[in-house]
C-alpha positions as CSV (number, residue, x, y, z in Angstrom):
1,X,8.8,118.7,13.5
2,X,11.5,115.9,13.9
3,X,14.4,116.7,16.3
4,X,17.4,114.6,15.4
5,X,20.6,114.0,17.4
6,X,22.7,116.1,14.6
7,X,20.2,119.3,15.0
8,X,20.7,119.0,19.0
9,X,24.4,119.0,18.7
10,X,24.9,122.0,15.9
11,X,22.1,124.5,18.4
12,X,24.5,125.2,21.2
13,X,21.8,126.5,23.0
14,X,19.7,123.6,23.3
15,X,22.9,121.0,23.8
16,X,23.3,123.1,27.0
17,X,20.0,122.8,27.7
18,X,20.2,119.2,27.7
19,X,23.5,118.8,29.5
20,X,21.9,120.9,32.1
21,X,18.7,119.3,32.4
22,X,20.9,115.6,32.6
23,X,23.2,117.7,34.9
24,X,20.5,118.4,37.3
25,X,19.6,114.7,38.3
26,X,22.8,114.7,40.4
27,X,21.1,117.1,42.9
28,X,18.5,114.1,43.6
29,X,18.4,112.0,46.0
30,X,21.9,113.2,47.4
31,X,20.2,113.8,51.3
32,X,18.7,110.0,51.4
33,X,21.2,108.8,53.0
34,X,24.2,109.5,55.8
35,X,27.1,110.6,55.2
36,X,29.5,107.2,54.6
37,X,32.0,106.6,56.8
38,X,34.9,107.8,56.7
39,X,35.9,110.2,53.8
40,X,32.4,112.0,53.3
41,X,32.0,112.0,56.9
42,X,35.6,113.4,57.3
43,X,35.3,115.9,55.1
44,X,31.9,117.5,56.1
45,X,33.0,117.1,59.9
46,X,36.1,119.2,58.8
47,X,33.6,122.4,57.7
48,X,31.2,121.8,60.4
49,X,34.2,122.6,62.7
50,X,35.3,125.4,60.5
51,X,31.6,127.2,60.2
52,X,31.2,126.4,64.2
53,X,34.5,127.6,65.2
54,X,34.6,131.1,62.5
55,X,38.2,129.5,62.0
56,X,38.4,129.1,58.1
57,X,42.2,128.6,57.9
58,X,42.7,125.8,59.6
59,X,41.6,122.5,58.7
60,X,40.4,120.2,61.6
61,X,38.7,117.3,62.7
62,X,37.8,116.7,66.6
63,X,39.2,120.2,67.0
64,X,42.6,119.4,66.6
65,X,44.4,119.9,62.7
66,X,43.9,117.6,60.0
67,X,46.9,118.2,58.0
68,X,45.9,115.8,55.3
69,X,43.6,118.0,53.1
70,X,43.9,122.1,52.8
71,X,40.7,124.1,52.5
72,X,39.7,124.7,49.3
73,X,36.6,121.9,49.3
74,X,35.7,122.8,52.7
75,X,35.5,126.4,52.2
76,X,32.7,124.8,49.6
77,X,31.4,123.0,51.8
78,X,31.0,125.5,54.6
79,X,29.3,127.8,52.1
80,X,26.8,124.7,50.9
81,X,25.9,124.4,54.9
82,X,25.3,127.9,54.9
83,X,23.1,127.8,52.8
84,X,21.0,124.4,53.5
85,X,22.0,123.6,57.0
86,X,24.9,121.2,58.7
87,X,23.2,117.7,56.7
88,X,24.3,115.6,53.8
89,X,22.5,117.3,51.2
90,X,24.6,120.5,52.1
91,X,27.9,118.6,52.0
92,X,27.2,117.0,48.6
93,X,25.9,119.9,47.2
94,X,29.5,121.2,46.2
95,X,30.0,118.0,43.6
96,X,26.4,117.9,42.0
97,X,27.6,121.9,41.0
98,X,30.6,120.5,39.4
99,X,29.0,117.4,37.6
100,X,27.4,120.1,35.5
101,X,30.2,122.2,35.3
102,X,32.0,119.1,33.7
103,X,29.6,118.6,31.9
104,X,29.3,121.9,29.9
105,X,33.1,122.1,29.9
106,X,33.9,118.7,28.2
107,X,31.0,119.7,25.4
108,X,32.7,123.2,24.6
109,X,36.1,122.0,24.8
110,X,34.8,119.0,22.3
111,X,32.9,121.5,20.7
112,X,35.7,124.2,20.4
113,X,38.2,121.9,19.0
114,X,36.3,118.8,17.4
115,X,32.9,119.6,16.4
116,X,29.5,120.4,18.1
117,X,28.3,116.3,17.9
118,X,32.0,115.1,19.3
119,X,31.5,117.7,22.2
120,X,28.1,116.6,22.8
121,X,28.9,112.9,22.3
122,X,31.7,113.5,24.5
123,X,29.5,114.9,27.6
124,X,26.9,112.1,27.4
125,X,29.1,108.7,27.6
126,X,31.0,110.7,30.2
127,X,27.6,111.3,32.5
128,X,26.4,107.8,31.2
129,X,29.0,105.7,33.2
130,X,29.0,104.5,36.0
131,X,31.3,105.8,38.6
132,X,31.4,109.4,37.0
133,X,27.8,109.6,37.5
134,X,27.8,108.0,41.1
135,X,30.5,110.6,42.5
136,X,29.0,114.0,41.4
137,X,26.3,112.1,44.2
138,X,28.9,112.5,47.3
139,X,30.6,114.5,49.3
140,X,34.4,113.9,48.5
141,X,37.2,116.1,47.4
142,X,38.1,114.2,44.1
143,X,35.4,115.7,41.8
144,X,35.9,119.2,42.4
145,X,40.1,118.2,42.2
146,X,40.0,116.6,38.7
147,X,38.0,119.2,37.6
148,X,40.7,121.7,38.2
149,X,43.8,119.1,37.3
150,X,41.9,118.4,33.9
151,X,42.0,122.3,33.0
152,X,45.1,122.6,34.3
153,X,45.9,119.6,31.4
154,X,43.6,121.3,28.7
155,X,45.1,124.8,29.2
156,X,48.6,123.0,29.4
157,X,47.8,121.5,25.8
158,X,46.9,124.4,24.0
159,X,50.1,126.0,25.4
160,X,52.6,123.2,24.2
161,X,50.2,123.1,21.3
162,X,51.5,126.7,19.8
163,X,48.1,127.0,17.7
164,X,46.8,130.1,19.7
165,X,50.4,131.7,19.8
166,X,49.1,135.3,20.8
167,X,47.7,133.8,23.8
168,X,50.0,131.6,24.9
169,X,50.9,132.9,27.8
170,X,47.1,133.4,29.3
171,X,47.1,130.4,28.4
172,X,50.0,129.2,30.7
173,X,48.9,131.7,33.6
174,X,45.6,129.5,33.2
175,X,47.1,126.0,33.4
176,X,49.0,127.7,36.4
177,X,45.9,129.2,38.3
178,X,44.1,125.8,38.0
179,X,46.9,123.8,39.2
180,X,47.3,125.9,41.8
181,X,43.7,125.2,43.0
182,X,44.1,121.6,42.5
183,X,46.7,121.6,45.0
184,X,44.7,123.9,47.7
185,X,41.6,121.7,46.9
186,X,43.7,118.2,47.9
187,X,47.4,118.8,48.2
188,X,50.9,118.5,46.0
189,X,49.3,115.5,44.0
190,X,47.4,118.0,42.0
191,X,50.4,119.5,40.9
192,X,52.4,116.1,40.6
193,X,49.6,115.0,37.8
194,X,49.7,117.3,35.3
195,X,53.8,117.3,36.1
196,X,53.9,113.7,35.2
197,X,51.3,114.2,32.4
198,X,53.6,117.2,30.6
199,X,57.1,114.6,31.2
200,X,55.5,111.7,29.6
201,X,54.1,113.4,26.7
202,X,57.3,115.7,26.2
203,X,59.5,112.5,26.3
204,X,57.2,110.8,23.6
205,X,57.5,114.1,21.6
206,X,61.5,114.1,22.5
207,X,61.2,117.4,24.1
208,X,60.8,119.3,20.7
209,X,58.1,121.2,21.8
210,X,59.4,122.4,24.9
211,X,58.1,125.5,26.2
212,X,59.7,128.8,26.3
213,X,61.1,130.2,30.2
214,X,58.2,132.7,29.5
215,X,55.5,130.5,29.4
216,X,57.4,128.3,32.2
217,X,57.2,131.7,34.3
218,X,53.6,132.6,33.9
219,X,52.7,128.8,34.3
220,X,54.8,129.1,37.7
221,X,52.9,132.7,38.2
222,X,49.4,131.2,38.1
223,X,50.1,128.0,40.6
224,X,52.2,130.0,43.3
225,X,49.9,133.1,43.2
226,X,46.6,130.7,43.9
227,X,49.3,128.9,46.6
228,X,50.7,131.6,48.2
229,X,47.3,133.7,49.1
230,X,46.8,130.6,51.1
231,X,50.1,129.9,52.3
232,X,50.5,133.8,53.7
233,X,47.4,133.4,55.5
234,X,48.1,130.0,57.2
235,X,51.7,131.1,57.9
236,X,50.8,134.0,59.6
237,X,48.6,132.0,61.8
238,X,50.3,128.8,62.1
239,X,53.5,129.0,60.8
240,X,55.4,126.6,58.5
241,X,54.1,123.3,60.5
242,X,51.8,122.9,57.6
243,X,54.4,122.4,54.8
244,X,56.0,119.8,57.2
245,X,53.0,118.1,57.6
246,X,52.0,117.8,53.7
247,X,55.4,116.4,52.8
248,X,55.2,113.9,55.6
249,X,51.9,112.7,55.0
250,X,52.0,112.5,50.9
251,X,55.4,110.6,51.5
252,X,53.4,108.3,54.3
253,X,50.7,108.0,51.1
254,X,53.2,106.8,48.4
255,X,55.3,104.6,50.7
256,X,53.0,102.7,53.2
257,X,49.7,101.1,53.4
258,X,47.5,103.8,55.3
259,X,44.5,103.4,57.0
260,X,44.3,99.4,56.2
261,X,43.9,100.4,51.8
262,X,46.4,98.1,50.9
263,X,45.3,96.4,47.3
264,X,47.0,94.2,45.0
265,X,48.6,96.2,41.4
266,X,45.9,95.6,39.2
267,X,43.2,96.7,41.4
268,X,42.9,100.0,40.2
269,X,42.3,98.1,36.5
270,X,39.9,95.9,38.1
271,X,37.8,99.2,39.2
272,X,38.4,101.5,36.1
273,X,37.4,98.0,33.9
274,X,33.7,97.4,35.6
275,X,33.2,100.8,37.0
276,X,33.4,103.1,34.3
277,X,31.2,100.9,31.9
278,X,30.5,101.6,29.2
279,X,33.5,103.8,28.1
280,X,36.0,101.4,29.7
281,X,35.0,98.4,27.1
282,X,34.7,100.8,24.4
283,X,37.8,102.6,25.1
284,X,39.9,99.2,25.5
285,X,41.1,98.7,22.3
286,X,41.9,102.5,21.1
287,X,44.3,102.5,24.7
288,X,46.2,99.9,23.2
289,X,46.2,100.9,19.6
290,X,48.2,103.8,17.9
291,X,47.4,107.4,18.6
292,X,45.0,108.9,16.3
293,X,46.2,112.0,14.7
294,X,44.2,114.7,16.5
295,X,43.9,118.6,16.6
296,X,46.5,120.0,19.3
297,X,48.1,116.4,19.8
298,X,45.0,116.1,22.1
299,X,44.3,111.9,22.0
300,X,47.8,111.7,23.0
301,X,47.5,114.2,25.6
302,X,44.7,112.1,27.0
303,X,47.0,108.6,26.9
304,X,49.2,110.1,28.5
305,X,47.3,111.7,31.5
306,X,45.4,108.1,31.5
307,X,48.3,105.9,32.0
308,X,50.2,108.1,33.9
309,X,47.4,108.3,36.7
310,X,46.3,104.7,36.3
311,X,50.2,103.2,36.6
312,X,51.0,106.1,38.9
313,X,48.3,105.1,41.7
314,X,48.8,101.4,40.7
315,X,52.5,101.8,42.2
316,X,50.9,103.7,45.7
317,X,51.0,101.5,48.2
318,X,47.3,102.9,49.6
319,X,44.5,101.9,47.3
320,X,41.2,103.4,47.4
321,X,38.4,103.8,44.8
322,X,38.5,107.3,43.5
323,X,42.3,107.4,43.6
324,X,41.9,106.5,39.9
325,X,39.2,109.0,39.0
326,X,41.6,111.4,37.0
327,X,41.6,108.6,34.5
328,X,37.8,108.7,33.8
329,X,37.7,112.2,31.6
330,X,40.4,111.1,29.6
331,X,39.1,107.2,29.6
332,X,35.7,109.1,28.1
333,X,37.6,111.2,25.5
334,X,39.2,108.2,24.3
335,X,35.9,106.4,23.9
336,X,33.7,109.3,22.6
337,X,36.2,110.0,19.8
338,X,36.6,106.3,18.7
339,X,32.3,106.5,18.5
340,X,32.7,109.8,16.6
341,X,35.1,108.0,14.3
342,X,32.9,104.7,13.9
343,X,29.7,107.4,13.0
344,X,31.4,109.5,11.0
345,X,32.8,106.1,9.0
346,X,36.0,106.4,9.2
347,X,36.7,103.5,11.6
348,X,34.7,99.9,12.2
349,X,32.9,99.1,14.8
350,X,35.2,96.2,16.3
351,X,33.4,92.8,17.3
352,X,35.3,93.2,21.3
353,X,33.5,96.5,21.6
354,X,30.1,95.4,20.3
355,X,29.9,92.0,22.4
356,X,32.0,93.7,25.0
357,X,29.4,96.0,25.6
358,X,27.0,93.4,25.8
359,X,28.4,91.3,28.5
360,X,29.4,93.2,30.8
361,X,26.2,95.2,30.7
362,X,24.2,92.6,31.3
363,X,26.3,91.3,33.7
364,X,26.0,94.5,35.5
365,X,22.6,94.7,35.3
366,X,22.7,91.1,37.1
367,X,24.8,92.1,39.9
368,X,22.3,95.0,40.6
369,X,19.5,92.9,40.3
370,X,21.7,90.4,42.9
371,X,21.9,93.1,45.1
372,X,18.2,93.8,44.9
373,X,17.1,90.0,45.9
374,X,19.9,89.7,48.4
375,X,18.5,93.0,50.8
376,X,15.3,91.7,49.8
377,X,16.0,88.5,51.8
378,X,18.3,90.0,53.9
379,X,17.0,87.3,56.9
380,X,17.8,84.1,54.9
381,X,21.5,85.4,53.8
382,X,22.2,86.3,57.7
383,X,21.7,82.4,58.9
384,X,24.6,81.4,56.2
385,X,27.1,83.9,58.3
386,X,29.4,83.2,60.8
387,X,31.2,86.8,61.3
388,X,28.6,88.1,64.6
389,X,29.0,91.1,63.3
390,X,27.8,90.9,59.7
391,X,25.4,88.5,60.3
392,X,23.9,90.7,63.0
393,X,23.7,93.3,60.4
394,X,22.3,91.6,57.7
395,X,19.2,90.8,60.6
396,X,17.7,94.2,60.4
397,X,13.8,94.6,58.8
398,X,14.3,96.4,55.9
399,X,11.1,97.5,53.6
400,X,12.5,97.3,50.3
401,X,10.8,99.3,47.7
402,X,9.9,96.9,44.7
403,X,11.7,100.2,42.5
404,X,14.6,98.8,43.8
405,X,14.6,96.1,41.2
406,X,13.8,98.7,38.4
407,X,17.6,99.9,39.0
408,X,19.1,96.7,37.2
409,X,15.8,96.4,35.1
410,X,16.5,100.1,33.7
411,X,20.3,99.4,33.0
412,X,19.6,96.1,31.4
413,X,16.8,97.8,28.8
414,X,19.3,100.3,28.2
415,X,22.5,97.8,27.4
416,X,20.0,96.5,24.9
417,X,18.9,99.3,23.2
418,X,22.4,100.6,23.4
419,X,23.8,97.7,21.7
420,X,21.2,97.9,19.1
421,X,21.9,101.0,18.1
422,X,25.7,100.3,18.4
423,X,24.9,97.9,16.3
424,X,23.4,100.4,13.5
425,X,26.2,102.8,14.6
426,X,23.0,105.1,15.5
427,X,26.2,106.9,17.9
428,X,23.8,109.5,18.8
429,X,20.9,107.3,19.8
430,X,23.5,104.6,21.8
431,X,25.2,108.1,24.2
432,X,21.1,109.4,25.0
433,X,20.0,105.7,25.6
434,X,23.2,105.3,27.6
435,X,22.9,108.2,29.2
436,X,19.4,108.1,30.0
437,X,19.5,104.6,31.3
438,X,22.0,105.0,33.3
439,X,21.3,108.5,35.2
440,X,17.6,107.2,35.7
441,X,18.7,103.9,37.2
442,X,21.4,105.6,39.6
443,X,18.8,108.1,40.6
444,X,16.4,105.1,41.9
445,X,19.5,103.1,43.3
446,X,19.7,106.4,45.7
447,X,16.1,106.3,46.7
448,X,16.0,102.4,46.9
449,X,19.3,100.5,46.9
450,X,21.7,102.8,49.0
451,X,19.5,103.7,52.1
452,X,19.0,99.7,52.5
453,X,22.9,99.0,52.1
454,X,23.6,102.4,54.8
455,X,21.5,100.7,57.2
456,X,23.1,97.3,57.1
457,X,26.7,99.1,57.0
458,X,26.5,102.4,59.5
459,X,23.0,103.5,60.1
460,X,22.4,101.9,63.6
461,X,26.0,103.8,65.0
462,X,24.6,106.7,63.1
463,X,20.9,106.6,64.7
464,X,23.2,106.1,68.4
465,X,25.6,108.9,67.9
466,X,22.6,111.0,66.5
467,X,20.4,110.5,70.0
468,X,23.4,111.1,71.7
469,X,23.5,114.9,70.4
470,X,20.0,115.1,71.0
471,X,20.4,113.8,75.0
472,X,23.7,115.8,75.2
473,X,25.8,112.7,76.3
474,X,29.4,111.7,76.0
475,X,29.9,109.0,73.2
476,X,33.0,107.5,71.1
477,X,33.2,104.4,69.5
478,X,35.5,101.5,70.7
479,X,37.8,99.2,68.6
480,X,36.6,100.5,65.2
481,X,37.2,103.9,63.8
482,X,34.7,106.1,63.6
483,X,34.1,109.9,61.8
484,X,30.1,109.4,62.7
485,X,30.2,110.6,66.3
486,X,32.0,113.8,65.5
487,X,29.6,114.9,62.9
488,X,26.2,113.5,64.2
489,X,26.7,113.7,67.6
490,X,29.0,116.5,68.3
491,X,31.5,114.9,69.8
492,X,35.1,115.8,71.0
493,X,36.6,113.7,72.2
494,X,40.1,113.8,74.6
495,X,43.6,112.9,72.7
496,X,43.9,110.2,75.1
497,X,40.6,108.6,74.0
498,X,39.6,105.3,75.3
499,X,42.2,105.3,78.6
500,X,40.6,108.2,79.6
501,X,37.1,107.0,79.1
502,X,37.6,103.6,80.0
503,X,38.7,104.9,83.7
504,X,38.0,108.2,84.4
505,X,35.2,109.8,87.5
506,X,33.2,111.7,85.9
507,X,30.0,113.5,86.6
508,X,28.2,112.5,83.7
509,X,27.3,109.1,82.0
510,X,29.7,108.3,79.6
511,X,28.1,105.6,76.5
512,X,30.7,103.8,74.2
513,X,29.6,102.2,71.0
514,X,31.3,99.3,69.9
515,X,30.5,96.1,67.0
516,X,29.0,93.1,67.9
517,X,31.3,90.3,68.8
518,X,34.3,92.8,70.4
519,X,36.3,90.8,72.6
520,X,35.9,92.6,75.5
521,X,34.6,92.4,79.0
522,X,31.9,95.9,79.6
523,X,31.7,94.9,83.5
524,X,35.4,94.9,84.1
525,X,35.0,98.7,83.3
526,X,31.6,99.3,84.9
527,X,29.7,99.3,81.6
528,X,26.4,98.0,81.2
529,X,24.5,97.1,77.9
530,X,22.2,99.5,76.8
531,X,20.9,98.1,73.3
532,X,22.1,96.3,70.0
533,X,20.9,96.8,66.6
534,X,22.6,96.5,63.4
535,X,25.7,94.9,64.8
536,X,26.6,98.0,67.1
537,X,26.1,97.9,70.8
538,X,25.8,101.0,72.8
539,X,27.5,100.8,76.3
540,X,26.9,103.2,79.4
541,X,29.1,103.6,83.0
542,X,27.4,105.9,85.8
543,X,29.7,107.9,87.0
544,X,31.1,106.7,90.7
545,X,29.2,109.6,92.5
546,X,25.9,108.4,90.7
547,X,27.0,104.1,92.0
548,X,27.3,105.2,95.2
549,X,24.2,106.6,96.1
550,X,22.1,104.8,94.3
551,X,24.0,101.7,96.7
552,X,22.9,103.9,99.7
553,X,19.2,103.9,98.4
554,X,19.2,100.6,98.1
């Protein structure tokens, strides 16, 4: 009997069974690598501390508070390591739970309020692009965050919306209680999304549909109640420092370039535009267009919450990555319901998304195959380097697996088939190729691509800090910064740092890791070269007592 794409979508029960089957490819591969430097690194350090020290209200990292993040994800964590062990398969664990969770959640809200084959559409171009698929793979807070923000939005909608009016105010308690866990998961900015979201949609709609105080109140309710159970408990430990702290930092966020992430405007554009392929190119030209007339005002909802977050974090003076990656469920809305439109006939398929989609997945494809040849002749590349550092780097034997070329290989087949069968406006054969395609060559890239581009970025420091824990010896890192040596080797360090370790009698060795190519003199400050690799050189100093008689041996 001949399955088709229509019979999947209408059996709700096998549509989950398919988004859960895709779903469970993000759990593979997740351990093959480190933990990156910094934020994954950060993060985990922050619930090794927590599950070593039994203190689960206080975020901190080296033992002292982090103020920048509150719990929520780390609490997650902590349970994850619990379960599989202080590694990185335990600290990712967390966002491969919620890759499925968004997954089954964009199908029945798609479901719910479109139709079974929107919902299902819906879930596969969002899990067939790129950087959605590549983040439900680490260990950062913004997956589990959007999650909540996005049914904070949803829940929002269907308030403003007035179609389920008996429920209206479950409904608003809801939007509340997932705000309210956005904000413990990453801070204020959780709240400050779907804030700007509701203003810019409510000044579009010139306020008409303005909610009643009643539903303001139980919306207020849900996000102070989630707050406050946190709030009471950190208060009553640490007092109000922390609110101090938040406002400080988020206004330090907005205002200055922190931690060197200063980008031009239009490089969050740049990053939504080639990472979120394919719904990004076929998603362009509905951004731009007029709103499409949708059930609960929803396509405008999702313009809204799109540009709001794009603009909003185009403003920020600190630019990062996944700062942007509250645009990418909306981005996928907006280009699953322009596919469901082209299948069910009621729009064209435009020439800019059909040739789009064909450029810049090849092109993709290239750049991964690029990637590929260049670690494959990693040697030849180094020689062309001046920076020590990088070149230094770059000279490390790696034994690529020949797979490794499969990842661009697979996502080049699939840009072809996919355009075929955009080109037949086969919709539900183009989201399973795409999906397929692009899950399978991500998986691979994690077996092949990213342990060979960890080693050449961190995994020497990592391998140094690591036997460090192992020979119970003091180690920091020197004019770079550094998470690594906290997490993999256990390491506190003093607030004073480097002038204490740079002169202080100890009665143990002391070993400093620092890039190759410092400018600095090791002998000045009694430190001798140990070993390079990678670009990182690990330093040791004796201790004065351990000098002295080794001078009266000799």
């Amino acid at each position: 009997m001949k399955i088709s794409f229509n019979d999947i979508a209408e059996n709700k029960r096998w549509s989950l069974l398919l988004l859960t089957g895709l779903g469970a490819l993000f759990f593979f591969g997740i351990g093959q690598t480190h933990l990156f430097d910094w934020d994954e690194i950060n993060f985990a350090e922050s619930a090794r501390e927590m599950k070593q020290t039994g203190d689960y209200l206080r975020v901190q990292v080296n033992y002292e508070p982090f103020w920048e993040k509150p719990p929520f994800f780390i609490w997650m964590q902590v349970a994850s390591m619990k379960l599989f062990g202080v590694n990185a398969f335990a600290a990712r664990f967390p966002n491969a739970i919620f890759g499925i969770l968004y997954l089954i959640t964009i199908y029945l809200i798609g479901r719910k309020h479109f139709s079974p084959k929107f919902g299902l559409i819906w879930a596969l171009v969002f899990c067939g692009s790129l950087l959605p698929n590549a983040y439900f793979k680490s260990g950062i807070i913004d997956p589990s965050f959007n999650f909540f923000i996005f049914l904070s939005v949803y829940f929002m909608i269907r308030v403003i919306s007035g179609l389920d009016e008996e429920k209206r105010g479950q409904l608003a308690l809801l939007s509340g209680v997932f705000s309210g866990f956005s904000v413990i998961t990453k801070g204020p900015v959780g709240f400050l999304l779907l804030g700007l979201t509701l203003f810019v949609y409510l000044v579009i709609k010139r306020f008409k549909p303005f909610p009643k105080i009643k539903y303001i109140l139980a919306f207020l309710g849900g996000l102070l109640g989630i707050i406050m159970v946190w709030l009471t408990m950190e208060f009553s430990q640490n007092g109000f420092e922390i609110i101090r702290q938040f406002i400080a930092y988020q206004a330090e966020l907005f205002s200055s370039n922190v931690a060197g992430h200063e980008q031009p405007f239009y490089y969050h554009f740049v990053v939504v535009f080639f990472g979120c392929f394919p719904i990004s190119i076929i998603a362009i030209p509905y951004l731009l267009k007029k709103r499409s007339e949708t059930t609960m005002d929803f396509h405008l909802w999702m313009l809204c919450l799109f540009w709001g977050v794009l603009i909003l974090f185009s403003i920020v003076t600190t630019k990062i990555i996944h700062y942007s990656s509250m645009t990418w469920v909306p981005l996928s809305f907006v280009a699953a319901y322009s596919l469901y439109l082209i299948d069910s006939k009621q729009i064209q398929l435009s020439r800019f998304v059909k040739w789009g989609y064909l450029s810049l997945g090849i092109l993709l494809s290239l750049v991964f195959l690029a990637v590929a040849y260049f670690i494959g002749n990693n040697y030849e590349f180094a020689e062309k380097i001046a920076d020590p550092f990088v070149a230094a780097s770059l000279r490390q034997d790696i034994n690529l697996n020949p797979l490794a070329f499969g990842v661009g290989a697979i996502l080049l087949t699939g840009t072809i088939l996919g355009f075929i069968y955009l080109r037949k406006t086969k919709i539900g054969h183009f989201a399973i190729t795409t999906a397929g395609s692009i899950m399978i060559a991500l998986l691979i890239a994690c077996y092949t691509l990213l342990p060979a581009i960890e080693k050449f970025s961190q995994r020497p420091a990592i391998e140094f800090y690591k036997r460090s824990h192992e020979e119970n010896i003091k180690i920091v890192t020197f004019q770079f910064k550094s998470y690594g040596q906290y997490f993999y080797a256990k390491t506190e360090q003093r607030r004073e740092e480097m002038d204490w370790f740079l002169i202080a009698d100890v009665d143990e060795p002391l070993y400093l890791v620092a890039k190759q190519g410092n400018s600095w003199n090791p002998s000045k400050f009694k430190f001798e070269l140990v070993e390079c690799n990678g670009g990182f050189c690990l330093y040791r100093r004796y201790p004065k007592s351990w000098i002295d008689m080794k001078n009266q041996e000799e």
